[in-house]
LODO-315121 format. One record per residue (C-alpha): residue in three letters; z negated, y negated, x negated. Coordinates in steps of 0.02 Angstrom, whole numbers, plus 50000, padded with zeros to 5 digits. Layout:
ALAZYX...
% end
This chain:
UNK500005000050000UNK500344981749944UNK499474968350009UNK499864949150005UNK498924935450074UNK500214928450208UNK501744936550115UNK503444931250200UNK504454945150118UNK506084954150169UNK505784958150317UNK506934961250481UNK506834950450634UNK505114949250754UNK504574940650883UNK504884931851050UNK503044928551090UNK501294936551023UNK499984927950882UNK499534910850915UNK500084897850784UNK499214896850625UNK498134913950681UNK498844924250559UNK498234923950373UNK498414940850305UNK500044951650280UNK500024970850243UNK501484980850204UNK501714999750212UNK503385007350142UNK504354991550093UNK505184996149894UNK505634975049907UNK503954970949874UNK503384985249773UNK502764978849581UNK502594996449519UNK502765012949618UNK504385013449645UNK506075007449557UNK506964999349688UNK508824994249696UNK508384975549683UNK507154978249566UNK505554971149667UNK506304955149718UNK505194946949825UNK503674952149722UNK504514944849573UNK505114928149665UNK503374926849788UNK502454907849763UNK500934918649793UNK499804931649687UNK500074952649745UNK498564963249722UNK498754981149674UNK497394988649773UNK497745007349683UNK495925014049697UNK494695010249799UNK494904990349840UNK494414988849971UNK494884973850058UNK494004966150215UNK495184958350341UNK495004951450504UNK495624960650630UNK496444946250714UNK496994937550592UNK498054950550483UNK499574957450529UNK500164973950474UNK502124979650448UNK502974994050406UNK504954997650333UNK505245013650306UNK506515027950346UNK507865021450328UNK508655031350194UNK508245048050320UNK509925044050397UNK511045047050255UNK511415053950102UNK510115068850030UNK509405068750200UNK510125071650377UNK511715065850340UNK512285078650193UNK510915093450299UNK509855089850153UNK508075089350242UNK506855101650283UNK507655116050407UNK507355109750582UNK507225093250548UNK508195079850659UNK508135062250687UNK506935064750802UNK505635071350685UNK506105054550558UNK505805041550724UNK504075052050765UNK503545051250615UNK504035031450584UNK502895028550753UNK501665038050732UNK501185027150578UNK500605013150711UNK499425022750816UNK498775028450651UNK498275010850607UNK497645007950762UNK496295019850755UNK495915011150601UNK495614995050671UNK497424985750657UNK497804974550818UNK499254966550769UNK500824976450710UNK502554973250664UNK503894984150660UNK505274983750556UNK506844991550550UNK506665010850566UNK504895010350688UNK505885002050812UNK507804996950752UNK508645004650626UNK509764991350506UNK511544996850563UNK511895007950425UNK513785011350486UNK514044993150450UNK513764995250259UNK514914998750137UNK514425014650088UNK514415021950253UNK515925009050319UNK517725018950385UNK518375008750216UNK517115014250083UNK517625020649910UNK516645031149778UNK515325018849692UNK513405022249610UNK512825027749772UNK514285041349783UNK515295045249676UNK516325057649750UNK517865055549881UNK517225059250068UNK517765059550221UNK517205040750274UNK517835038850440UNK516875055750474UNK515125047650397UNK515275031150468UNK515365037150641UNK514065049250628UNK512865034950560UNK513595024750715UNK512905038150807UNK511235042050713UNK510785023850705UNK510975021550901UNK510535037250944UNK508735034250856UNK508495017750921UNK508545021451099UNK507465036851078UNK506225025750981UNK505935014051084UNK505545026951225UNK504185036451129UNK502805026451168UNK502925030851350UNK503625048351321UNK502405052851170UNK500485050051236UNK499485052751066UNK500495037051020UNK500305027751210UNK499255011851088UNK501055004951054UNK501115000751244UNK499424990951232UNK499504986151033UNK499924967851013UNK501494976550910UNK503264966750880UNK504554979150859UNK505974969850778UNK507964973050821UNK508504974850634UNK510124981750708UNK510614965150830UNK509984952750694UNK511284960550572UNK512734964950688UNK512744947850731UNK512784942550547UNK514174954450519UNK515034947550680UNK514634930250669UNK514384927650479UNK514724907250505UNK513094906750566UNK512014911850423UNK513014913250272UNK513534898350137UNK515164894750152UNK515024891649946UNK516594904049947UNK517584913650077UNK516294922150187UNK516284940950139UNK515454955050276UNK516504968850212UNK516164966850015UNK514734967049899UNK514394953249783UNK514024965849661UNK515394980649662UNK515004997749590UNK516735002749645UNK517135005049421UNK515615016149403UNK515805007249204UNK515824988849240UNK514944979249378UNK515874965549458UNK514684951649507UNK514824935149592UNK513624920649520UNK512764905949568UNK512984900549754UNK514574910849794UNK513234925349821UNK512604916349979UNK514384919450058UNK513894940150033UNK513124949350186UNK512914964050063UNK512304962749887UNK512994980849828UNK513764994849942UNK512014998650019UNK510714982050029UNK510714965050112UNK511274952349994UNK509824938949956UNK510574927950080UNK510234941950229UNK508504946050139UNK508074925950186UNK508664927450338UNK507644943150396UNK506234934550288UNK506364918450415UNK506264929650559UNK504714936950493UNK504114921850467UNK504194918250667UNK502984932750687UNK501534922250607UNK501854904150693UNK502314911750863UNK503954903450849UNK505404909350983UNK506374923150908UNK507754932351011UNK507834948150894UNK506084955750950UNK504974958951092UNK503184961451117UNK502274975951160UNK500474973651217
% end
């Protein structure tokens, strides 16, 4: 676990209504490799921890940290990578598991913080809305072998079953509280389950909004290619903020502030369109 005192990290899209302005002064986060200063070697190397006007706190043995119930949020983005390759997508999981062991499990992660004493939750992309995975380059009808894959696939085959998979998870998601009743807190937890998938289909659809038009806006490109597996092609300076995708798999920074601004609604109670609130 990382913990940072009102951390506005990259996070996926929140709220419509919940915490009163100014409530909220601590930020947990469960499963998030962005803000990660040591576990785990992430793709963007621990950006927001690295970038943060703020001091993280390792809490790796007991550190125990006292936090108001009322005033902390908690938030969890994880599962993601359960959709594709070396999981469900290449039958590389467990035998008998589907994606609707990987959304159970996601869930279940709230109503085991609520037993703990959390009240107010936020849930990212795959406890609620999965990013739209079909929509990256990697899993796109156009993709090509890069560091992710380096192989030739069939690409119009993958990027409809992650169409699929991505939908398909959603919807059962976000009818598990009611269906599922060890986990029935979600439907009386002050929780904000975030739709990660609208908030970047409409980037990808409507890219004028929230890009920099430094350069030609770009939804179907990286602005770092791994396409020649020996050089990296990257764009520099500004023309990076024209990128919905920084390689064939992540958000670019520019989508990582935008998903960090939506975040950042959670904690003022500002109006956000991408979430809804479950209490």
């Amino acid at each position: 676990m990382k913990f940072a005192s009102a951390l506005l990290a990259l996070a996926t899209p929140s709220i419509a209504a919940g915490v009163a302005s100014g409530q909220i002064k601590d930020f947990v986060t469960f499963g998030d490799s962005h803000t990660d200063t040591s576990y785990y070697h992430s793709a963007d190397g621990g950006y927001a921890a690295g970038y943060s006007p703020f001091n993280l706190l390792n809490q790796t043995h007991n550190g125990t940290l006292h936090l108001g119930p009322e005033e902390t949020i908690y938030t969890t983005w994880i599962g993601t990578n359960d959709l594709g390759m070396n999981a469900l997508l290449t039958a590389s999981d467990t035998p008998d598991v589907s994606i609707v062991q990987v959304r159970q499990c996601a869930v279940v992660v709230f109503n085991i913080l609520h037993e703990n004493g959390t009240r107010n939750s936020n849930m990212q992309n795959t406890c609620f809305w999965m990013l739209p995975l079909d929509l990256t380059i990697l899993y796109s009808d156009y993709s090509y072998p890069n560091k992710y894959r380096t192989v030739q696939r069939n690409a119009t085959g993958w990027n409809v079953y992650m169409k699929e998979r991505v939908r398909g998870g959603n919807e059962i998601t976000y009818l598990m509280p009611e269906a599922l009743p060890h986990i029935s807190c979600l439907t009386r937890l002050p929780t904000h389950p975030c739709h990660a998938s609208g908030l970047f289909t409409d980037i990808y659809n409507n890219p004028h909004n929230y890009l920099n038009d430094t350069a030609p806006l770009n939804v179907t490109g990286p602005d770092e290619s791994t396409r020649d597996l020996g050089v990296h092609t990257v764009a520099e300076g500004g023309v990076r903020d024209s990128f919905t995708w920084y390689d064939e798999l992540n958000p670019s920074e520019q989508s990582d502030r935008i998903a960090a601004h939506e975040i950042t609604a959670v904690m003022k109670d500002e109006y956000n369109q991408w979430a809804t609130r479950l209490d």
